[in-house]
N, C-alpha and C positions, 0 to 999 in steps of 0.2 A: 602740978600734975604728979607730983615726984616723982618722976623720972620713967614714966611709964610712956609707950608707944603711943602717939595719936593716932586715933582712927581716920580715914577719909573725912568724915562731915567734918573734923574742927580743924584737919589740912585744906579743906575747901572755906573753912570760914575766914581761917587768917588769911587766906590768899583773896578772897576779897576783903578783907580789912587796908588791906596794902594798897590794891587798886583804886578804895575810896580816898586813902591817904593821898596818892599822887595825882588825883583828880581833883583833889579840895586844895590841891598849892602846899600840902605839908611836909612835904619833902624835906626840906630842910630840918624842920623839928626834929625827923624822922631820925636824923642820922648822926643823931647822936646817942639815941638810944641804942640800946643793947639788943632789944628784940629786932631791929628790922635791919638786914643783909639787902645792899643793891647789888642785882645779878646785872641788869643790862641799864644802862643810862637813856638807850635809843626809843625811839618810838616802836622800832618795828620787833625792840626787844619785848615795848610794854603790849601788845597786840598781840604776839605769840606768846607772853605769858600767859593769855585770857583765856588759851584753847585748853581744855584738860588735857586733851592728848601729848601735848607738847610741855607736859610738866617734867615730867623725869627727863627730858634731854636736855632744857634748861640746866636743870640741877647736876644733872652730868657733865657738860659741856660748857660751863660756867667760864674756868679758867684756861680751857683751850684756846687758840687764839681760829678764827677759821680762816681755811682756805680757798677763794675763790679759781674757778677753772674757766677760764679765759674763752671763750671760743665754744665753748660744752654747753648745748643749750638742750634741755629734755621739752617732752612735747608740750607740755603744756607752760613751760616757761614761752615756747612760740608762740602758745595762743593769744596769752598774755600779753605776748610785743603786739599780736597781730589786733586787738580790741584794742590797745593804747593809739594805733594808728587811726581804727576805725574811729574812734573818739575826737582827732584834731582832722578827720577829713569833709571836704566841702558841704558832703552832705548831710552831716551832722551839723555844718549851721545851716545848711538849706531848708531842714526841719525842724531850728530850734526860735525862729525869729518869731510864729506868731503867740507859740504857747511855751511862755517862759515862766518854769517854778521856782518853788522856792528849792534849792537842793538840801537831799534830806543821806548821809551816808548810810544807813541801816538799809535806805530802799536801794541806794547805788550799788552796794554789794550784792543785796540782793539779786537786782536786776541783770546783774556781770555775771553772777553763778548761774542762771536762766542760760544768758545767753551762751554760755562758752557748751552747756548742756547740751542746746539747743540747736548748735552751729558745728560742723566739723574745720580744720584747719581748712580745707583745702576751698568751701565754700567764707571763712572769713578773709583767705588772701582773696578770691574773686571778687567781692564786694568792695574790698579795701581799694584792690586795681581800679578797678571801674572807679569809685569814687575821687578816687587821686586826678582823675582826668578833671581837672577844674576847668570848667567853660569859663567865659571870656565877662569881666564884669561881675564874676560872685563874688562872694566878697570870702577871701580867708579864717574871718576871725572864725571859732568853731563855738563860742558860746557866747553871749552877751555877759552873762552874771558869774561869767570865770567856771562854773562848774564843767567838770567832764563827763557826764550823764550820757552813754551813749542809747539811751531809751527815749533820750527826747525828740529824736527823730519821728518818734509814731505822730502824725498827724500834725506834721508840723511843714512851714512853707521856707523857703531861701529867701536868703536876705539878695535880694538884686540890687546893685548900684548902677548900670547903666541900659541892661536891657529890660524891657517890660515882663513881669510874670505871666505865663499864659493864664489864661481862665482855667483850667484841666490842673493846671499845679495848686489850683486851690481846694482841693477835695481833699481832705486828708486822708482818706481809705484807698485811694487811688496811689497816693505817695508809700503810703504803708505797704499797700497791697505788691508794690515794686519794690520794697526795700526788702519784703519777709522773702520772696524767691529770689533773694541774692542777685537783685539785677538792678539796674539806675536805669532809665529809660533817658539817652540824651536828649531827646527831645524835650522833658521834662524840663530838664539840668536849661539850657538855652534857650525854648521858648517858640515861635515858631520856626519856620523854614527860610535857610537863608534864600533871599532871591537873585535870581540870576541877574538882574541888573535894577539901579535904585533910578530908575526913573516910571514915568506913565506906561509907557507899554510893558514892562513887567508887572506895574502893577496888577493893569488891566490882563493880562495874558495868567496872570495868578487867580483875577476873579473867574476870570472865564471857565479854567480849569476846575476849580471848585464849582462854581456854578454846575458844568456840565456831570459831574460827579453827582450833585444833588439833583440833578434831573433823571440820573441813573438809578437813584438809592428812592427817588418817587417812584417811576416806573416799576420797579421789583413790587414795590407795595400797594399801588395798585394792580398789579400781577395776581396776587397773594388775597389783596381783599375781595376779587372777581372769584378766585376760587373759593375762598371761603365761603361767598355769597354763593354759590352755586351749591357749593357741598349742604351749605342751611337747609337752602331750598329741598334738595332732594332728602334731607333726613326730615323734612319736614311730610314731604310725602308718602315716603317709607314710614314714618310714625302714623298717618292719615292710614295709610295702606291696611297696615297692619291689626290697626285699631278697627280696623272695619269687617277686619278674617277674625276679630275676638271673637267675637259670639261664636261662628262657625267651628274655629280652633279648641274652643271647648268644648263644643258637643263633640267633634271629633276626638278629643282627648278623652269624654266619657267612654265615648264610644267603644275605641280600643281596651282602655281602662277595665270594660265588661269583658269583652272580648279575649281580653290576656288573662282574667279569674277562669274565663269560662273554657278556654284551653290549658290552663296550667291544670285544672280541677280533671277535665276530661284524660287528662296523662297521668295524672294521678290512681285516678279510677281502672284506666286500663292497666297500668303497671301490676295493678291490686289484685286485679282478675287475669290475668296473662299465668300469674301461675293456677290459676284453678282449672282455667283451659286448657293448659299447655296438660294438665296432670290427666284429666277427661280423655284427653286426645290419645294420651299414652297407653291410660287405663284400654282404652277400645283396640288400641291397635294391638298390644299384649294378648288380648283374647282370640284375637286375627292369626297373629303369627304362632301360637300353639297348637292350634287346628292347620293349618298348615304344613306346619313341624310333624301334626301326627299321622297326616292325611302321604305325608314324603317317607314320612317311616315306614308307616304302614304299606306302601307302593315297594318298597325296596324290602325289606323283610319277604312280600310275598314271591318277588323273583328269586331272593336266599332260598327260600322252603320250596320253589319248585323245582330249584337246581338241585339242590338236597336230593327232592321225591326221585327224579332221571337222574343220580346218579349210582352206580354200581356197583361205587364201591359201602353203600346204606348196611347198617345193619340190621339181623331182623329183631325182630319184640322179645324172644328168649335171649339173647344175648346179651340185654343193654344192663348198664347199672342203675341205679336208680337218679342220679342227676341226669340221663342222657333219658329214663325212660318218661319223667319230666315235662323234659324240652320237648321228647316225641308227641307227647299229651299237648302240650301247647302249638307245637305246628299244625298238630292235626285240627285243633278246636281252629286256627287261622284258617286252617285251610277251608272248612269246612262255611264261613265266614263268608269267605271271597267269593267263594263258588256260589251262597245264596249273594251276594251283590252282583254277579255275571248273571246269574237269574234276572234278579229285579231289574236291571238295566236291558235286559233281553226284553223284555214284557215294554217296558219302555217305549224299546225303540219302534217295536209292532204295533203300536200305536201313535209312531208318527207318520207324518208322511212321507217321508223318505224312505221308511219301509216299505209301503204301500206302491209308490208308484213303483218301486223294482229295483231302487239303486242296491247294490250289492255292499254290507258293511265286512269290513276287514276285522279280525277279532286284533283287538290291542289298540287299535282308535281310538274306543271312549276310553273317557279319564274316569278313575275310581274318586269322586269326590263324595259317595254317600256318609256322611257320619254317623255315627252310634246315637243311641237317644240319649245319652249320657251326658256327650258335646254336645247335641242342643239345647240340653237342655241348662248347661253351664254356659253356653254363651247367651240362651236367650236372658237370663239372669241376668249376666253380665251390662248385656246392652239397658236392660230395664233401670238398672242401679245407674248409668253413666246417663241416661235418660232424665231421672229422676233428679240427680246432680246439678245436669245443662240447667234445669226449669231454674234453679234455686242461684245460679254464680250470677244472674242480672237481678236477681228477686230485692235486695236492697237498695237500686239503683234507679232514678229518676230516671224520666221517661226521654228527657234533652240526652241524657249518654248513653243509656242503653237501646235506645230504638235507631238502625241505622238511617233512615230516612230523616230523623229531625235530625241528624249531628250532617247530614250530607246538605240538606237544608239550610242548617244555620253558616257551614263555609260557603256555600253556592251562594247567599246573601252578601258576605265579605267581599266575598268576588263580585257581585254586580254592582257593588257601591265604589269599590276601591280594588281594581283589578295590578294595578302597578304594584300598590303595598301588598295586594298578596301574591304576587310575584317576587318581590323582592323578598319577602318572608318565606321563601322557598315550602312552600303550601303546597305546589304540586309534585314535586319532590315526594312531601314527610306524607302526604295524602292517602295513600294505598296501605303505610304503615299506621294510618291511625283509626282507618277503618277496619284495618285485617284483623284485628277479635271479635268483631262481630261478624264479619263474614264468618270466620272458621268454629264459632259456634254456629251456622247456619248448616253448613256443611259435616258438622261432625257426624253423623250416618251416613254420609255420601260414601259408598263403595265404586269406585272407579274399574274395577274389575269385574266387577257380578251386575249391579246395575246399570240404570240409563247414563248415556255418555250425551247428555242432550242438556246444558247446565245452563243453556239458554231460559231455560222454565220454570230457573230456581227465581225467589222473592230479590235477593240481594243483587243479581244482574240485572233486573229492568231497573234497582236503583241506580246502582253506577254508570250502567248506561246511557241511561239519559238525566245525570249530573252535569254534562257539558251540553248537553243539548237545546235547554230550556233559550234559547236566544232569539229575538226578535229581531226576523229579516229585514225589518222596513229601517232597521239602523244599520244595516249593510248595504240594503240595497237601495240604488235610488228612486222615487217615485218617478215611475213613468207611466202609470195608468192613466194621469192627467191628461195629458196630451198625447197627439202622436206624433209619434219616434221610427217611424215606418220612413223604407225609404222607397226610390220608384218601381222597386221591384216588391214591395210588402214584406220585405227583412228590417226585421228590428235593431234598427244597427247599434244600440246599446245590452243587445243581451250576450255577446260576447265579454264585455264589458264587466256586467252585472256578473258574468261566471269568475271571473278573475277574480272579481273583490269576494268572492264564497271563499271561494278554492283559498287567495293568501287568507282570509281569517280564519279556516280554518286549518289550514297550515301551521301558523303563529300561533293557534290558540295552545296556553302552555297544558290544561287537563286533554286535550285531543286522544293522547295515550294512556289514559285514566286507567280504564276497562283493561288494554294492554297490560299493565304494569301488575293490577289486581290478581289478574290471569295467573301472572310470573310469578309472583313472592307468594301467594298464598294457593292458587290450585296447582300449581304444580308442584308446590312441597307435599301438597299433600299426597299426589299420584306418587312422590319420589316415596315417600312414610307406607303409602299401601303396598308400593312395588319392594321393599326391602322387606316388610312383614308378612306379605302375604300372596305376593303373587310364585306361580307354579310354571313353569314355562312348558312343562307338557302338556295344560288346559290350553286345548284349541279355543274355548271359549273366552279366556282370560285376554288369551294374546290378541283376539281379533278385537274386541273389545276396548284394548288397550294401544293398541297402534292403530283403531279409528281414530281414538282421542285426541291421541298424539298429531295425526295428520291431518286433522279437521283444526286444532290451535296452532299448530305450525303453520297454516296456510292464513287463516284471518287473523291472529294478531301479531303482529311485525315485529313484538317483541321477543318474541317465543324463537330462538334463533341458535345459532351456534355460539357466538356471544354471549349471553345469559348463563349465569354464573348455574340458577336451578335448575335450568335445563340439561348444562354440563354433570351436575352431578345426578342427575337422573337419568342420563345414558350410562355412569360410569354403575352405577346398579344395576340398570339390566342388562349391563356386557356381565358384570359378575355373576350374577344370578343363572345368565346361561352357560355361563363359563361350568361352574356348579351342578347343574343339570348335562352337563355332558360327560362331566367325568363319573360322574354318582350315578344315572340310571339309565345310561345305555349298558347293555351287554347283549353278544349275541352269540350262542351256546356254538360250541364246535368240537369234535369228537366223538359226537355219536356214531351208532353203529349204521352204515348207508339202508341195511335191509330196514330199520326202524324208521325212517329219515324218506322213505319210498314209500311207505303206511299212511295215509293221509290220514287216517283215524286214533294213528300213535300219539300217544302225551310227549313224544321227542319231536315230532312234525307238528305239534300243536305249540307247541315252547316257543319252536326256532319259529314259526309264523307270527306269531306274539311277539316277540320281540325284536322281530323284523318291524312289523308295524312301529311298532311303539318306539322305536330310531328314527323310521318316517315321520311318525308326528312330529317329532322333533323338532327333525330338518325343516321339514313346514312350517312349526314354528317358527326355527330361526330365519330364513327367508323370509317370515312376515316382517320381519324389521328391516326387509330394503327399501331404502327413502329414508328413515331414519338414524340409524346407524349407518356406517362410511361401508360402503362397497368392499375394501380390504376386511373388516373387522367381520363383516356379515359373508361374504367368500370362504373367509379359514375357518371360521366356528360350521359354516355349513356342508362346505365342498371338503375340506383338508380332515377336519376333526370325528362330523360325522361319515359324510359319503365315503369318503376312499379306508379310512380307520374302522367302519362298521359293515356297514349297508354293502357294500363292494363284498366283503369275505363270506354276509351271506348270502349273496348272488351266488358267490360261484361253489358253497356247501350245495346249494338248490340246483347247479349246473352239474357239480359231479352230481347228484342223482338224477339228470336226464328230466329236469323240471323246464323245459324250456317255454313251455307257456306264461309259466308262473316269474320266472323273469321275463319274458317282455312286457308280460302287464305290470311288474314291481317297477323295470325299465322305462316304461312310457309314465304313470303317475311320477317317477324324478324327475324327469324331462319337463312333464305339465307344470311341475311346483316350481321353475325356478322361475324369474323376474322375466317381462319383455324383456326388456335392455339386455337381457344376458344374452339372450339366442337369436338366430335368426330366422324372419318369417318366411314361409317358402314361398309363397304367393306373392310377398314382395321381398327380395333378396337387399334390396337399396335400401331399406326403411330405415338399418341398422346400423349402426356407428361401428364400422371395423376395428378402432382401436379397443373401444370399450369392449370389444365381444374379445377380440384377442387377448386384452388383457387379466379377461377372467380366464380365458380358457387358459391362458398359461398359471395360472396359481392357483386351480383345481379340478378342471374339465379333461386336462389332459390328461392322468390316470384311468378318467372312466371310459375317456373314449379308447383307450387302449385297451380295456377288457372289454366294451362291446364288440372293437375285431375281432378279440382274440376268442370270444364265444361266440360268434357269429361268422364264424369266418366261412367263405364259400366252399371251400374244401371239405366240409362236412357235410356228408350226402345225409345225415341221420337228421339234420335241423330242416324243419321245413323252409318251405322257399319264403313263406310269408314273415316270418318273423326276421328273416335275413332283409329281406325289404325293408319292414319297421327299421332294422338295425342303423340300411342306412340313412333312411329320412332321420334317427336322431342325431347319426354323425354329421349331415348338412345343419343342422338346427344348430348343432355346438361347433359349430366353426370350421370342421376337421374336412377341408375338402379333397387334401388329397387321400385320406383313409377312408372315406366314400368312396372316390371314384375305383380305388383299387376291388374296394367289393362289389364294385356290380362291374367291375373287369372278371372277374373271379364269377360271380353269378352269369354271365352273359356264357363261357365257356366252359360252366358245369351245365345250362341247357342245352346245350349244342351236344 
């Protein structure tokens, strides 16, 4: 090589050339040569020569001599003691007698490196203990063929010299099966059970016990085969059962199968068209609420320009500049306006009957709702275009979804076949919601204020109507025409009977509140959309109109309640609305001069009369919402905000000018307008609920009945005697009995 480094490969070649040397017996030859160095003479030197890892410690540690530590054992030198043990114990010849190899060293080690892997210390001391327990009769030796293979246990039987092997110890997976959880079964190891004495009657008392064991471990199993035969049996039936509802089960599965395309399609369609509706509905109520808006303007501007015209401090027409001479040009063209609308409504009213037969009208009454040709003619427009719209949002639309009769039709069907699944499909729940775009396209011209309140006569209530009603009595009731059912007095003693089963089905029945519910979620949002857009609460006609409807659905359908969410916000609008109208177009003039105000022909006693009324209507108004609105809410907007805040200050404008006709007949129409409930009857003093009368009279009656004494008082020789009378039939009517009785104490000793 001269003299150069060997690599690994030819360090690894001569070190097997060496190991073949001393395998082949050449030893001796060996060592004479030059080439070959003996590092260990032992066996256990030439075996750790073999490992490569163990090359340089050799070669280092050659000439050391080593030192053994006495007593210092590491862990896996234990393990090592503890498999050397496991190797000469019992049960290693109890599994080596029937399957005896040939021993092979490459598999031995092998096997030993498994196991020591495979096994922790503290499970090879437990198998080692266990197995050191040698029963009685095994035999010691641990191998037949001297090997110490401790794997030949697997599947292997003990060598027994005096007691019999059980039958159980010849299974080899069974012996295995105990050795690999680290456990010896003594039983195994021994054989059977010692007996408690070696004559006949133990024997027999051994069979017996067995025996009765094996009559126990029958019994279970005949236990077990009865149930199973039973369970056969019924899954045989259930399979019969079931096989027999196929055909059925599949139409039914069609069935539905339609039925889910043909409502998912149907919710589809209306989601599609809800906004073209929804936009329709807008569109109309927008043209609603501008005409309104201008009809309110226009009412309130004209009391601005008459205030203006009686006031004193006006300038004249040389004086103005030119923005003031303007506005003067514009008041006057209004003025001029209004005075032909007091015309035309004058002509009007001479042509009603109410003229005719002589009732007396009060100027400020009628509502100014005429519009200009202007307005109508942008609304008649308006409605024509939302018209021509409605015709064209079903125009794409098959006649199953867009006709409300087939879509009421085809659930009414659902229902007569399979009333539990559409109950449980909560169908009468979603129902009102699936019909309400057709309804509310029905109704979209329905004006709830101006026309009929009569919704009995529309197309889509005889449908819903009678949706729940198509039901065949004679599945309710029972036939009794066959026979008689009479008893000795000619009473049918089953039609008592017969009313009960009506009454609970329809009770039970879940669409019963169908109609109800339709009512709630769709006419009455719409009465709430008419009443924020367009209604006027100084239109006597609006409100009577309006609180018919109200109290005609309050009363027939049950659902229409305090409770209902639409109902709630549709009073929460017309408390605002008059809330709105009381502050905005009450006003009533004070500061004129008394000599113009004693003029019944003056434009200052024409004013204050005008809108003296036009407070009145009001109030009348607002008192039209008693029964609907709560008694406190409908009290203070009537008695507190207008009566005592308006109406009262100009009574007593009217009383300093010596008007006292003029208030007791302003006086007696307050009196006529408020509720029964509030007053009481004279004719029957008992009819009235004392609390309820008290309790109005204290939260608004009591102010008025203080200025009817205080202008009526008997002390005033100047008032006639009659009107003091009227004064106090109203104070008995409003509760006030002892400020009655004081003025006709006071009248009785002003006749005298």
């Amino acid at each position: 090589m001269g003299g150069a480094i060997p690599d690994a490969t030819a360090i690894h070649a001569a070190r097997k050339k060496r190991e073949a040397m001393r395998a082949g017996g050449q030893l001796a030859e060996s060592k004479s040569s030059s080439s070959y160095i003996s590092l260990k003479g032992t066996v256990d030197g030439d075996k750790r020569a073999s490992s490569p890892r163990h090359e340089d410690e050799d070669d280092s540690d050659a000439d050391e001599p080593r030192i053994n530590f006495t007593g210092v054992r590491s862990a896996a030198a234990v393990k090592n003691r503890q498999l050397e043990e496991l190797d000469n114990s019992p049960a290693a010849n109890l599994l080596n007698v029937n399957n005896i190899l040939p021993y092979n060293e490459e598999e031995d080690q092998w096997e030993q490196q498994q196991i020591r892997k495979a096994m922790k210390a503290t499970q090879l001391a437990k198998v080692i203990g266990i197995s050191n327990q040698r029963p009685v009769g095994v035999s010691a030796d641990p191998f037949h063929d001297g090997s110490r293979d401790p794997m030949m246990m697997s599947g292997a039987m003990s060598y027994v010299s005096h007691i019999p092997i059980p039958t159980s110890m010849c299974n080899p997976n069974s012996v295995a099966g105990s050795f690999s959880n680290g456990n010896i079964n003594n039983d195994m190891m021994v054989g059977l059970k010692k007996p408690i004495a070696y004559n006949l009657q133990g024997i027999k008392d051994r069979l017996k016990e067995r025996l009765q064991s094996l009559k126990e471990v029958s019994s279970r199993h005949g236990s077990d085969l009865d149930r199973a035969v039973d369970d056969m049996i019924l899954s045989k039936m259930e399979i019969d059962k079931f096989e027999g509802c196929l055909p059925e089960m599949a139409n039914s599965h069609r069935y539905y199968q339609d039925l889910r395309g043909y409502v998912t399609d149907l919710v589809e369609c209306y989601d599609e068209k809800l906004l073209s509706i929804k936009y329709l509905e807008d569109k109309f109520y927008k043209s609603k609420s501008d005409i309104a808006r201008k009809l309110m303007e226009r009412r309130r501007e004209d009391v601005r320009d008459q205030m203006k015209e009686l006031s004193s401090n006006s300038k004249p027409p040389l004086l103005m500049n030119s923005e003031e001479t303007v506005a003067e040009e514009a008041r006057q063209r209004r003025a001029a306006e209004r005075e032909g609308r007091r015309r035309r409504r004058l002509q009007q009213r001479k042509s009603n009957q109410t003229f005719i037969t002589g009732k007396k009208h009060a100027d400020g009454m009628s509502s100014d709702e005429e519009m200009s040709s202007l307005d109508q003619s942008d609304l008649g427009k308006v409605r024509q275009d939302v018209e021509n719209q409605a015709r064209t949002v079903m125009s794409d639309v098959v006649e199953e979804f867009s006709s409300l009769e087939y879509v009421c039709e085809r659930l009414q069907q659902w229902r007569k076949d399979d009333i539990s699944a559409y109950t449980d499909a909560f169908v009468p729940m979603c129902l009102p919601k699936i019909i309400s775009p057709l309804v509310r396209l029905q109704i979209l011209f329905w004006n709830p204020l101006t026309e009929h309140n009569n919704i009995e006569t529309m197309p889509w209530y005889k449908t819903v109507a009678t949706y729940a009603d198509k039901i065949k009595m004679d599945d309710i009731i029972s036939p009794i025409d066959e026979f008689d059912t009479s008893n000795s007095n000619g009473v049918n003693i089953h039609e008592d009977n017969d009313h009960k089963d009506v009454l609970n089905f329809l009770k039970n029945d879940p669409d019963s509140k169908l109609l109800s519910l339709v009512i709630e979620k769709v006419v009455v949002v719409r009465i709430t959309n008419f009443v924020r857009s367009a209604y006027d609460p100084l239109s006597t006609t609006q409100t009577l109109k309006l609180t018919g409807l109200l109290e005609k659905l309050i009363d027939i359908y049950p659902s229409i309640n305090g409770a209902s969410r639409q109902m709630r916000e549709l009073l929460e609008v017309i408390k605002e609305k008059l809330k709105i109208a009381i502050d905005n177009d009450v006003y009533i003039p004070i500061g004129y001069p008394k000599h113009l105000l004693e003029n019944p022909l003056s434009g200052h006693a024409a004013f204050l009369q005008r809108q003296f009324w036009g407070a009145f209507k009001l109030y009348r108004n607002v008192l039209a919402w008693h029964g609907i609105l709560s008694d406190t809410i409908v009290a203070e907007m009537s008695l507190n905000s207008i009566l005592n805040r308006y109406m009262v200050i100009g009574l007593g404008v009217m009383v300093s000018c010596g008007e006292y006709e003029q208030v007791d007949y302003k006086c007696h129409h307050i009196i006529r307008a408020l509720p029964k409930a509030w007053v009481l009857d004279q004719t029957d003093p008992d009819s009235n609920c004392p609390s309820v009368n008290s309790a109005i009279y204290k939260i608004g009656l009591q102010r008025f009945s203080k200025f009817l004494v205080n202008t009526f008082g008997a002390s005033n020789n100047v008032i006639p005697k009659k009107f003091i009378e009227n004064a106090i039939s109203y104070l008995k009517m409003l509760g006030a009995q002892e400020e009655s009785q004081t003025m006709e104490r006071k009248l009785t000793e002003r006749v005298r």
